[in-house]
C-alpha positions as CSV (number, residue, x, y, z in Angstrom):
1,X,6.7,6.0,-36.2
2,X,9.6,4.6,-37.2
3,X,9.7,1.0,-36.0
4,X,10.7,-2.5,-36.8
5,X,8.3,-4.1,-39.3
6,X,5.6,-5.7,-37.7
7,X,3.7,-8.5,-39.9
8,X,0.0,-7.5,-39.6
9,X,-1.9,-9.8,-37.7
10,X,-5.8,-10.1,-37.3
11,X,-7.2,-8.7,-33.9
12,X,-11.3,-8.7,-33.5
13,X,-12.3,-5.4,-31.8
14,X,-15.5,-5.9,-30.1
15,X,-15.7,-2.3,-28.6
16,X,-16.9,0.9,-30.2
17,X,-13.8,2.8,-31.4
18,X,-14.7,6.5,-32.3
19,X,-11.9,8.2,-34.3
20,X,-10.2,10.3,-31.6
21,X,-9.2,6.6,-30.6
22,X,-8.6,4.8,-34.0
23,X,-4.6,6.1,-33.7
24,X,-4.5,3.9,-30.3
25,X,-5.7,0.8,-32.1
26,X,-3.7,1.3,-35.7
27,X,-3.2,-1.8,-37.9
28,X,0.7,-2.0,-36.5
29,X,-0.5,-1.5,-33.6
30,X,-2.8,-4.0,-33.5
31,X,-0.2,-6.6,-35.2
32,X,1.6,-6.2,-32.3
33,X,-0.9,-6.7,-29.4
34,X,-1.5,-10.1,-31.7
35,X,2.3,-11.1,-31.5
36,X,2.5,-10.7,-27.6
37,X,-0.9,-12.8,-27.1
38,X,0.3,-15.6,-29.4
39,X,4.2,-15.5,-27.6
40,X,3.2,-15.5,-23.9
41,X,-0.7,-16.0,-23.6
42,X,-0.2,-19.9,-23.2
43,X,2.8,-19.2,-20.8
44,X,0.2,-17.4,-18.9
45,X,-2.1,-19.8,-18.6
46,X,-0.1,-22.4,-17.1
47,X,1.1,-19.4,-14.4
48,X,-2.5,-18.7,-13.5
49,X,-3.0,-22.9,-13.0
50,X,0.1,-22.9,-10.8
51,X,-1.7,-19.9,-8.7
52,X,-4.5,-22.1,-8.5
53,X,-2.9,-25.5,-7.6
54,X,-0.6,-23.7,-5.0
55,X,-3.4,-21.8,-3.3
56,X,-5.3,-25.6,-2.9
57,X,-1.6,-26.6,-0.7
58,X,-2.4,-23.6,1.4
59,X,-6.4,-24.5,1.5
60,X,-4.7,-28.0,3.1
61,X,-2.8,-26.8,5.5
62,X,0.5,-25.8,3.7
63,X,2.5,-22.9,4.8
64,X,4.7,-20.5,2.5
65,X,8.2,-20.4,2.8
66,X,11.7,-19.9,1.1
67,X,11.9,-21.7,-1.7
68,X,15.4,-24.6,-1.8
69,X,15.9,-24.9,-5.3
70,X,16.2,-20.9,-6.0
71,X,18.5,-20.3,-2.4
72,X,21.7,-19.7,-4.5
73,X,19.9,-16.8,-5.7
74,X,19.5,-15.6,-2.0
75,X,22.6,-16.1,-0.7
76,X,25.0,-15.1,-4.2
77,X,25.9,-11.4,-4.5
78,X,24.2,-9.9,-7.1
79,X,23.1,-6.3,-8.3
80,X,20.1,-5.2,-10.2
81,X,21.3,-3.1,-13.5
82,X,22.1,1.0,-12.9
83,X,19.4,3.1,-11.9
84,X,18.4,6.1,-15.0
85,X,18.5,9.5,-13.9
86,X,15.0,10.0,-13.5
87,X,14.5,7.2,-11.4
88,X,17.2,7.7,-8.8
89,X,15.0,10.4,-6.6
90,X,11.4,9.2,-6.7
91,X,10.5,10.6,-3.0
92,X,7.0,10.8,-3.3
93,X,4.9,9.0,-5.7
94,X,1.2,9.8,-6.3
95,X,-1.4,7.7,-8.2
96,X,-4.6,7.7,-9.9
97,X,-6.4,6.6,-12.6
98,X,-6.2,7.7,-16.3
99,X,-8.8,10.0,-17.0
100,X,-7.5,13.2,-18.4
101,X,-8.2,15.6,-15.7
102,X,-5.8,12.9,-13.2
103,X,-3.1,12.6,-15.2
104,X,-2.5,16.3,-15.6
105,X,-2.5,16.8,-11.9
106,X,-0.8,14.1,-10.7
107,X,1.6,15.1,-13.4
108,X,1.4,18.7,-12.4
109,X,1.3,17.4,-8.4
110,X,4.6,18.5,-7.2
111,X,5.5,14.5,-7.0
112,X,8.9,13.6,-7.9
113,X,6.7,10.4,-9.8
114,X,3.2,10.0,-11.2
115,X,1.9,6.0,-11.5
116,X,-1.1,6.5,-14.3
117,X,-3.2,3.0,-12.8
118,X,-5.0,0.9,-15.2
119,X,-5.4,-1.5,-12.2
120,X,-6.7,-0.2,-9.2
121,X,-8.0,2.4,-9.5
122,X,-9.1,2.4,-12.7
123,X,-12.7,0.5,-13.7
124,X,-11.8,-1.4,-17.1
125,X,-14.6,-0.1,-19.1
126,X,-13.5,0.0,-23.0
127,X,-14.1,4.3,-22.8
128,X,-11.8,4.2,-19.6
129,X,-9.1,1.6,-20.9
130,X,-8.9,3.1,-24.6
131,X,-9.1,6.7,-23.6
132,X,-6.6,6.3,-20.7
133,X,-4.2,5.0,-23.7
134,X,-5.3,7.9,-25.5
135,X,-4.8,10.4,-22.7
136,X,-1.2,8.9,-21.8
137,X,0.1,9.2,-25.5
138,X,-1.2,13.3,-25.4
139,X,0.9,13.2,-22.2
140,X,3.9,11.7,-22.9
141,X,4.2,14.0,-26.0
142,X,2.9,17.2,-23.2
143,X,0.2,18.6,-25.5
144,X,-2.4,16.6,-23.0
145,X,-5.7,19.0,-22.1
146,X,-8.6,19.3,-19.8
147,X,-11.7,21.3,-20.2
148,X,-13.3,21.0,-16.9
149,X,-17.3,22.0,-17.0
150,X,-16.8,25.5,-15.4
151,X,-14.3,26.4,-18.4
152,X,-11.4,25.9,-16.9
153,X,-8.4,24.7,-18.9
154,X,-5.9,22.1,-17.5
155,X,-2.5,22.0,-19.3
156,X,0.0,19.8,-18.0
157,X,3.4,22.2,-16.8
158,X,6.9,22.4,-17.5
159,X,8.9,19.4,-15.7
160,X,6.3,17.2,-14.7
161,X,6.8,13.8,-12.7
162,X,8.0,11.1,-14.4
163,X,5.6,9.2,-15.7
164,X,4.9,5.1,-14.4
165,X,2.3,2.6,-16.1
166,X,0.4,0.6,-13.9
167,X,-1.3,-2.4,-16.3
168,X,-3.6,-4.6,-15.1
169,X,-3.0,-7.7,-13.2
170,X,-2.3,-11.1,-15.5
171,X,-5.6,-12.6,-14.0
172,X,-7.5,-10.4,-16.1
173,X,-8.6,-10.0,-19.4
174,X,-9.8,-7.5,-22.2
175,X,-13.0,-8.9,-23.6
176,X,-13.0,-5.9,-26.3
177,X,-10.0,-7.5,-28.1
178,X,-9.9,-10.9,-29.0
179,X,-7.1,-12.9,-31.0
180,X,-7.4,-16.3,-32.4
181,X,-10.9,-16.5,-30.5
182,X,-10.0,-15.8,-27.1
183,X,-9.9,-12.3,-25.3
184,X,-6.5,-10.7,-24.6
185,X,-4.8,-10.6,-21.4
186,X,-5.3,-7.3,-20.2
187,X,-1.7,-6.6,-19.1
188,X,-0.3,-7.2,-22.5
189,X,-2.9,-4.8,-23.9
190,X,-2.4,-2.3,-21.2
191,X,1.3,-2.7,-21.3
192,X,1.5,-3.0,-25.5
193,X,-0.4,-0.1,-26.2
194,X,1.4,2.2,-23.9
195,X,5.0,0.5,-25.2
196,X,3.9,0.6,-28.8
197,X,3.0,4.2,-28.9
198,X,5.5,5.8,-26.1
199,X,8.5,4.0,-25.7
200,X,10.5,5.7,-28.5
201,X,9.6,8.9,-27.6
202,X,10.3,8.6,-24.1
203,X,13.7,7.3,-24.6
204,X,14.8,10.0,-27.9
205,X,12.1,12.8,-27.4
206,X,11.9,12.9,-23.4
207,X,15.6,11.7,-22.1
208,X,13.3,9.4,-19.6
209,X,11.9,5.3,-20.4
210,X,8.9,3.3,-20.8
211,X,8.5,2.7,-16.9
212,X,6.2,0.5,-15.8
213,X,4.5,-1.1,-11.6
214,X,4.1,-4.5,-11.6
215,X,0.8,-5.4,-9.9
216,X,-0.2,-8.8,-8.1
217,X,2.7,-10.9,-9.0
218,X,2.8,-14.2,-6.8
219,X,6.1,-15.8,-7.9
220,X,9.2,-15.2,-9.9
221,X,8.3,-17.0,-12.4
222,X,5.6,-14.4,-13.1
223,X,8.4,-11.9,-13.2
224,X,10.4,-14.1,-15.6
225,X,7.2,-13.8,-17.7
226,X,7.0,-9.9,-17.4
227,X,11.0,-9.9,-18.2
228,X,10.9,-12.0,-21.3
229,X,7.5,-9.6,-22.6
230,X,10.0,-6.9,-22.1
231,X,12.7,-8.4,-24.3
232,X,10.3,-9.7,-27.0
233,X,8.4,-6.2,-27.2
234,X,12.1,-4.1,-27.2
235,X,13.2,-6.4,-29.9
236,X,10.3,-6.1,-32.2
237,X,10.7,-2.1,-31.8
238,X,14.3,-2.3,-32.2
239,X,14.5,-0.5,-29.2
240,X,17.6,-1.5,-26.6
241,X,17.8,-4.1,-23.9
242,X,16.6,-2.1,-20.7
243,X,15.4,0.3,-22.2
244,X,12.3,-0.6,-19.7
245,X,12.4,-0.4,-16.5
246,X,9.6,-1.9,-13.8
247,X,8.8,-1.8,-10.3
248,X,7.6,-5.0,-8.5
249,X,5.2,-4.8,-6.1
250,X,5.2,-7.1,-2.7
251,X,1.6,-7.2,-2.1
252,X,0.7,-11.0,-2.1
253,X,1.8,-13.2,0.5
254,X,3.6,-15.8,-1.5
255,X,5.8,-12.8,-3.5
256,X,7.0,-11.8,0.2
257,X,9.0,-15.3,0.1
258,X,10.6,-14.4,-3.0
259,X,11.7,-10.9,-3.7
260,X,15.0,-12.0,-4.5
261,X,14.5,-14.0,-7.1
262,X,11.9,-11.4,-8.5
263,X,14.2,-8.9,-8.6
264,X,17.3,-11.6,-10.4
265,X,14.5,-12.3,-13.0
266,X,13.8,-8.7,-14.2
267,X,17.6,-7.5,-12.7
268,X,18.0,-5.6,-16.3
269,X,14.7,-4.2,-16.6
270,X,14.5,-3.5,-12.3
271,X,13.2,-0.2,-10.8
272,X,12.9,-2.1,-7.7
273,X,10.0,-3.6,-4.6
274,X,7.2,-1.6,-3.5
275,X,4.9,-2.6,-0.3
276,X,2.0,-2.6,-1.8
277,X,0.2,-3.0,1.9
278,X,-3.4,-3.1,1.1
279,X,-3.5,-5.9,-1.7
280,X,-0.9,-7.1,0.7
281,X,-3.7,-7.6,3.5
282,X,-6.2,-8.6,1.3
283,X,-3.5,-11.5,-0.1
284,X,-3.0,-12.6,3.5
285,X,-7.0,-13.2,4.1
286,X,-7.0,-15.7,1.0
287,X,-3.5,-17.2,0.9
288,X,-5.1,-18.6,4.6
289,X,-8.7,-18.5,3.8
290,X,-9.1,-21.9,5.2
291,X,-7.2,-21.9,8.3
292,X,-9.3,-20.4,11.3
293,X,-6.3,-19.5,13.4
294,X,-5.6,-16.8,10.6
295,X,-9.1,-14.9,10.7
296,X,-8.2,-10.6,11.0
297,X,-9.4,-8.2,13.5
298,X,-11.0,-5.5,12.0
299,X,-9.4,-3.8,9.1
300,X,-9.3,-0.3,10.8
301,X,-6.6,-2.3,13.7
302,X,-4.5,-4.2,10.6
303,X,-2.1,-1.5,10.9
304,X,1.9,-1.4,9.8
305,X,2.9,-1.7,12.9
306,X,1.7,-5.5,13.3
307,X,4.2,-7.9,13.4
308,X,4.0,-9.9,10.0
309,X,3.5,-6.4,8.1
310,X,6.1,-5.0,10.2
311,X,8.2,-8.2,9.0
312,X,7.3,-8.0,5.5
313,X,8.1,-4.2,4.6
314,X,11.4,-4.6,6.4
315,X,12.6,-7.5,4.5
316,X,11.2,-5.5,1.4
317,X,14.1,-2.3,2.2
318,X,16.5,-5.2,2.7
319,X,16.2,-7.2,-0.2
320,X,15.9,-4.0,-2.2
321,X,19.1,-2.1,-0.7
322,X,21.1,-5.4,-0.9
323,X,20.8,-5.2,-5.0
324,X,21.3,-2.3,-5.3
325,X,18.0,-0.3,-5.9
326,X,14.6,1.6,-4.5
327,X,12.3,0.1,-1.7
328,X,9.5,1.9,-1.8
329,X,7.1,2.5,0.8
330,X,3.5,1.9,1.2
331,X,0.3,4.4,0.2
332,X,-1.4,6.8,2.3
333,X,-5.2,6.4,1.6
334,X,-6.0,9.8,3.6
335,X,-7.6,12.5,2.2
336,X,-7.2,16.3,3.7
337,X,-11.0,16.5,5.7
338,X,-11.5,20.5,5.1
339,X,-14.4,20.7,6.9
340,X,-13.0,19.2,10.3
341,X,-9.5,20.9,11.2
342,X,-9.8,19.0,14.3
343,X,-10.1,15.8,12.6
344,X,-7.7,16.5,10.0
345,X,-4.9,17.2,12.5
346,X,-5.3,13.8,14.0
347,X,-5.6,12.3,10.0
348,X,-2.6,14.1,9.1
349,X,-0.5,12.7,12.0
350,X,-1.2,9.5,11.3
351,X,0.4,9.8,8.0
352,X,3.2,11.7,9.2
353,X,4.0,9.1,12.1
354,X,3.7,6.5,9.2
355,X,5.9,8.2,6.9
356,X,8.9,8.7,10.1
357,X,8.7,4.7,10.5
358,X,9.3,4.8,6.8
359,X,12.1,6.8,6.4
360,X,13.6,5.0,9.8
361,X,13.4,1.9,8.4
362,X,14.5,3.0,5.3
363,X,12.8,3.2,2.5
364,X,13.5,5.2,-0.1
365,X,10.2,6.8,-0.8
366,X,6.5,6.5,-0.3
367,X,3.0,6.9,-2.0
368,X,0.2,9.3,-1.8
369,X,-2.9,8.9,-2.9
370,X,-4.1,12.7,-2.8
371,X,-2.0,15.9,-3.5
372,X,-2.7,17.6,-0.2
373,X,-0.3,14.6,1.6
374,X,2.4,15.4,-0.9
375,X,3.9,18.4,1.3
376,X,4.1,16.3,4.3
377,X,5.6,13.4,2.5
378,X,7.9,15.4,0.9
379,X,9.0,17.0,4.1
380,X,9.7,13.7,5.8
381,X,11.4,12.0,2.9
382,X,13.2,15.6,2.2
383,X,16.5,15.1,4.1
384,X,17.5,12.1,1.9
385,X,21.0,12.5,0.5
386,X,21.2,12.0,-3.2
387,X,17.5,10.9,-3.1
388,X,17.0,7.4,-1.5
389,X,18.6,5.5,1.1
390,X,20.1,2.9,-1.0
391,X,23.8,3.4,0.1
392,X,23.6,3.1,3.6
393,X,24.4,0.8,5.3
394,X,22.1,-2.4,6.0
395,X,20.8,-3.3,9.3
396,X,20.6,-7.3,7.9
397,X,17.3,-8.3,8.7
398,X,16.4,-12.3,8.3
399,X,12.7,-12.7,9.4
400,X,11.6,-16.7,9.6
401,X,8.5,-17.6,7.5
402,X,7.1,-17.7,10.8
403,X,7.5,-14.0,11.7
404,X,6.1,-13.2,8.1
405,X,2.7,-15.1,8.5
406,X,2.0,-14.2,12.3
407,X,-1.8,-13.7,12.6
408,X,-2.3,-9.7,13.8
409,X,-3.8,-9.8,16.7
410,X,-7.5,-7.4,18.1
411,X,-11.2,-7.2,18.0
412,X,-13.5,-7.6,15.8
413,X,-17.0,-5.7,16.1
414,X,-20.2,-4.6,15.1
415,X,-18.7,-1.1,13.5
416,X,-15.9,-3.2,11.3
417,X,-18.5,-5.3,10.2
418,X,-20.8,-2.4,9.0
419,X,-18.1,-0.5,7.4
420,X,-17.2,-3.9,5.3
421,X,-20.5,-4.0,4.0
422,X,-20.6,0.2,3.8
423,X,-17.4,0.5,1.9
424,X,-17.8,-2.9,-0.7
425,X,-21.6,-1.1,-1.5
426,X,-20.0,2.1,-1.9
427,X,-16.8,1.1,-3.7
428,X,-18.6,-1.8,-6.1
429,X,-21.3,0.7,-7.2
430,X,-18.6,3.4,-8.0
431,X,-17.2,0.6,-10.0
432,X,-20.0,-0.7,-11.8
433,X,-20.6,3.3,-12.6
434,X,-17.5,3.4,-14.3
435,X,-15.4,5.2,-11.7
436,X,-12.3,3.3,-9.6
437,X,-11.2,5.9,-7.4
438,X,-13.6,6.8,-4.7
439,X,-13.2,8.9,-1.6
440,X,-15.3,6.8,1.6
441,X,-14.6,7.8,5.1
442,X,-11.9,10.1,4.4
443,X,-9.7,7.6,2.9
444,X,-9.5,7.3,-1.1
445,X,-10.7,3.6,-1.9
446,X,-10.0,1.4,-4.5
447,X,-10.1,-2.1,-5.5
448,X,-7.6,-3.1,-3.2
449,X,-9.6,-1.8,0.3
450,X,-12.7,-3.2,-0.9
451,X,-11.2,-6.7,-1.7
452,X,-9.9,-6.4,2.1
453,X,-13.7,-5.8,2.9
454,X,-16.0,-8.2,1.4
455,X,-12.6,-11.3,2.1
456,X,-13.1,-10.2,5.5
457,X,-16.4,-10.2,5.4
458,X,-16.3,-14.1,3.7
459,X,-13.5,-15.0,6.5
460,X,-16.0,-13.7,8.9
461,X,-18.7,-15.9,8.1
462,X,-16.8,-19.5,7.0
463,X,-15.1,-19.1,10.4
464,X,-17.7,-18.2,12.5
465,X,-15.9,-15.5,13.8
466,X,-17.5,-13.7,16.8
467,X,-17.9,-9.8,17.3
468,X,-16.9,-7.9,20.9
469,X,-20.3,-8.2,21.9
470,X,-20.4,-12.1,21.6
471,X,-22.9,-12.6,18.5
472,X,-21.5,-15.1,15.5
473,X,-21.2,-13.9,12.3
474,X,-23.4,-15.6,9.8
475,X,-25.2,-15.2,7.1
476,X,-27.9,-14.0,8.4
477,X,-26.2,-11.4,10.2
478,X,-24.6,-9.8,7.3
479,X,-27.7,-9.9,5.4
480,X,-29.2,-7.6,7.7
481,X,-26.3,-5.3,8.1
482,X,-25.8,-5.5,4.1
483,X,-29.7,-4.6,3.8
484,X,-29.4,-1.9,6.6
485,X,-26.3,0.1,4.7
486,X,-27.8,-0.6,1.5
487,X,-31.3,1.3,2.8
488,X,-29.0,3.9,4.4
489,X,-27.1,4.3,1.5
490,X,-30.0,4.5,-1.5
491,X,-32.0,6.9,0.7
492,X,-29.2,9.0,0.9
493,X,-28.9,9.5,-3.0
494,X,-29.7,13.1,-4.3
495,X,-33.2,12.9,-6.4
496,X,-31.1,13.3,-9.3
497,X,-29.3,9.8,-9.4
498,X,-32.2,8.0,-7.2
499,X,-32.5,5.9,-10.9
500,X,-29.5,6.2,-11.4
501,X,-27.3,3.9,-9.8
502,X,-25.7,0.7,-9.2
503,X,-26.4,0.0,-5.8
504,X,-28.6,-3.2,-6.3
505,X,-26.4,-4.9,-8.4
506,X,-23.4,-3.9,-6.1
507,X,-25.9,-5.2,-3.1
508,X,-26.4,-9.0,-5.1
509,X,-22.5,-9.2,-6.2
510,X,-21.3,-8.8,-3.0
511,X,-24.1,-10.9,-0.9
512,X,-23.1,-13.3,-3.9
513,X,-19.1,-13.3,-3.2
514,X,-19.3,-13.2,0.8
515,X,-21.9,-16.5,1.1
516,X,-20.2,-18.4,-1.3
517,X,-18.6,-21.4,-0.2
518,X,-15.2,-20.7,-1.7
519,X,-13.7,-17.2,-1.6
520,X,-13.9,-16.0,-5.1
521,X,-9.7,-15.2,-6.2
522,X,-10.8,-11.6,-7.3
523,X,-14.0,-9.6,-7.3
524,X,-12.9,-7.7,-10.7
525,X,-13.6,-11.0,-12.5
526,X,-16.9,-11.1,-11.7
527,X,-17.8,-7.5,-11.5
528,X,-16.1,-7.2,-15.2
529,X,-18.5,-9.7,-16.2
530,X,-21.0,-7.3,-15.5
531,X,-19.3,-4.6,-16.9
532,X,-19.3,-6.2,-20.2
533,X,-22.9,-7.7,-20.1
534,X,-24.5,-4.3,-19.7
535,X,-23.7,-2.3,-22.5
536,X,-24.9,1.0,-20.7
537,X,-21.9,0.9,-18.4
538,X,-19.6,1.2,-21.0
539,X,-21.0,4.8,-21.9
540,X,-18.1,7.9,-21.0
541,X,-18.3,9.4,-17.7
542,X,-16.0,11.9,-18.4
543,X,-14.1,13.6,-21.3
544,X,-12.1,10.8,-22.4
């Protein structure tokens, strides 16, 4: 690879690293993950203290709003650089993790785009996180395979979806690679292995970009962060300004009252906003995790068509269109149901009436989360001419702070509080098992829904919050609903996997996190813990 010389730097790899991986972790390669620690790991720090000493304002009362000293940024006409060729149609979107077998069909999907997730829906064990880098380089140069255990070969096609990189969020880190005696933030290893060993090759090779999601940001000034990685890492490949392009995703309360000035920090490097409506909701339960008049119905009635998310994904086309690039629209977590057509007519429909209000209110494409919703999507979002809706013309849409933060109104009951505790079991013990992506219910989890579920479940308690059939929910009364769906749940195991499973640990993490007195900032931080304690779940689940 011809690239700029890169000063080898020391980087401790405490991980296994068999030698179908040892390309993914080469000495230059490592030199550079060591560079971007040293450059922006202490920026990060003091961003992850500001999270912490903002979210204490809210815990006191505080409400978000616009922010006074960044209005000129609001109010001064602006635009966001061009939009590359392969970016201008991006219709429907499908995700997944990185294991192999994903990537080729959501590669292969039909999509117009395919977001490879090392976040959500990806559990960070070192096999998952290495291979997926390893699986991502075999795809980018299209010689990625897949041997499934009946025989069958999967080879990615000719013109597949362009390919987006989802890194992890900057709360987390990589405990497998240390520098200077501290474990790497995992978005600058997710992000600088995938730059280090694609990004030429995508620009001279493929006629396409390193193109990257931007998960969990809560200010600009985390974008500012992302925007100057992205200059440091093009410069040390001698690779051009912009060559990188990323998509921010709105799906924290506090990033809702500033996608403007997101957008101005990375307006070289923009692909544009994305409602990113689950984390969004889950955001919204801590942001107000002390305030009582903000506890949720049940998840099931938290639905787009409530006011503050209706709000929120509006201003999201508006701020988008206004500079000058994509507003994408939210995921669809259903999965076909083949053995209920009834039930699968009335699933269906509710994506397809969620993917009209889309398109009406014009966004410019949406996400899928299985490729039996791509059809529909892609007949809804078809009749968009030249791709996206970015050229028409804006219905100006200025919602107060007020109108973004108004409590959804229902019910809460007995069923929302089992299917909490249901889908955090299920979900964690997926998770602890190495797997991020888990069908439940007919809707494809992942660590987004089950952060909804076990805030919910903590709002639920510290609140005192009281079910449609009058009882409080306490302690005690998700203890014997947690024990109830945990009884169901491990008797339901087939014989073979009645040893082998996670559910107990699941069972005490999440009693753990929901009876705390303080609602824990993210449950991945926790559960990684145990991911890295137990040296067993770090053992492949799959071809890597």
């Amino acid at each position: 690879m011809a690239n700029a010389a890169i000063s080898l730097q020391p980087l401790e790899v405490r991980g296994s690293l068999p030698a179908s991986a040892a390309h993914i972790l080469s000495p230059d390669a490592q030199a550079f993950l060591c560079r971007l620690h040293r450059e922006f790991a202490p920026r990060l720090q003091i961003l992850l203290k500001a999270r912490a000493q903002r979210q204490l304002q809210f815990d006191a009362g505080s409400r978000p709003g616009f922010l006074e000293e960044t209005a000129a940024i609001r109010h001064n006409d602006w635009k966001v650089a061009p939009i590359p060729p392969d970016l201008v149609d991006r219709r429907v979107e499908i995700t997944g993790p990185v294991d192999r077998k994903m990537i080729i069909n959501g590669l292969n999907s039909g999509a117009n785009v395919f977001m490879a997730d090392f976040e959500d829906a990806t559990s960070p064990t070192w096999h998952n996180c290495l291979g997926g880098q390893v699986n991502l380089r075999s795809a980018v140069r299209g010689d990625l395979t897949f041997q499934a255990p009946t025989g069958k070969i999967y080879r990615l096609q000719d013109n597949p979806a362009t390919l987006m990189v989802r890194p992890r969020g900057w709360h987390l880190q990589e405990k497998h690679l240390w520098c200077d005696h501290q474990p790497m933030p995992a978005a600058l290893v997710d992000f600088g292995l995938f730059f280090f060993h694609n990004a030429r090759h995508l620009l001279e090779s493929r006629g396409s970009g390193p193109y990257f999601y931007l998960p969990k940001l809560q200010s600009h000034l985390e974008a500012r962060l992302w925007n100057d990685v992205f200059l440091f890492s093009q410069a040390a490949l001698g690779l051009p300004r912009g060559s990188i392009r990323a998509t921010a995703l709105i799906e924290t309360l506090p990033a809702a009252f500033e996608m403007d000035e997101i957008l101005y920090e990375l307006r070289e490097h923009s692909a544009g906003l994305n409602c990113g409506r689950w984390d969004y909701m889950f955001s919204f339960i801590k942001t107000f995790r002390a305030q009582a008049d903000f506890v949720l119905p049940d998840r099931s009635q938290v639905t787009m068509t409530q006011p503050f998310l209706r709000a929120y994904t509006r201003l999201v086309v508006e701020t988008g269109h206004r500079r000058g690039i994509h507003a994408m629209g939210g995921m669809a977590a259903q999965i076909p149901i083949r053995d209920d057509p009834d039930a699968n007519a009335a699933a269906m429909e509710k994506v397809a009436a969620d993917k009209r209000r889309e398109v009406a209110d014009g966004h410019d494409g949406t996400w899928v989360a299985h490729p039996g919703l791509i059809p529909l999507a892609r007949e809804i979002f078809g009749g968009l001419e030249g791709g996206n809706q970015i050229g028409k013309p804006l219905e100006h849409f200025h919602p107060s702070p007020a109108d973004l933060i108004q409590p959804p109104t229902g019910t809460r009951t007995e069923a929302g509080l089992r299917q909490n505790a249901n889908v955090a079991l299920q979900y964690v013990e997926s998770w602890l098992g190495g797997l991020g992506c888990v069908p439940l219910f007919n809707l494809m989890e992942d660590t987004a829904t089950a952060e909804i579920s076990r805030s919910q479940l903590w709002q639920w308690i510290r609140h005192g919050a009281r079910l449609d059939d009058g009882r409080v929910v306490d302690i005690r009364l998700f203890r014997e609903v947690l024990s109830q769906e945990l009884a169901s749940l491990t008797e339901a195991l087939p014989s073979t996997r009645r040893k082998d499973h996670h559910f107990k640990q699941a069972a005490d993490l999440i009693d753990q996190l929901v009876t705390a007195p303080d609602l824990a900032d993210f449950l991945t931080i926790p559960a990684y813990d145990l991911l890295t304690h137990d040296a067993r779940l770090d053992e492949p689940k799959t071809n890597p």
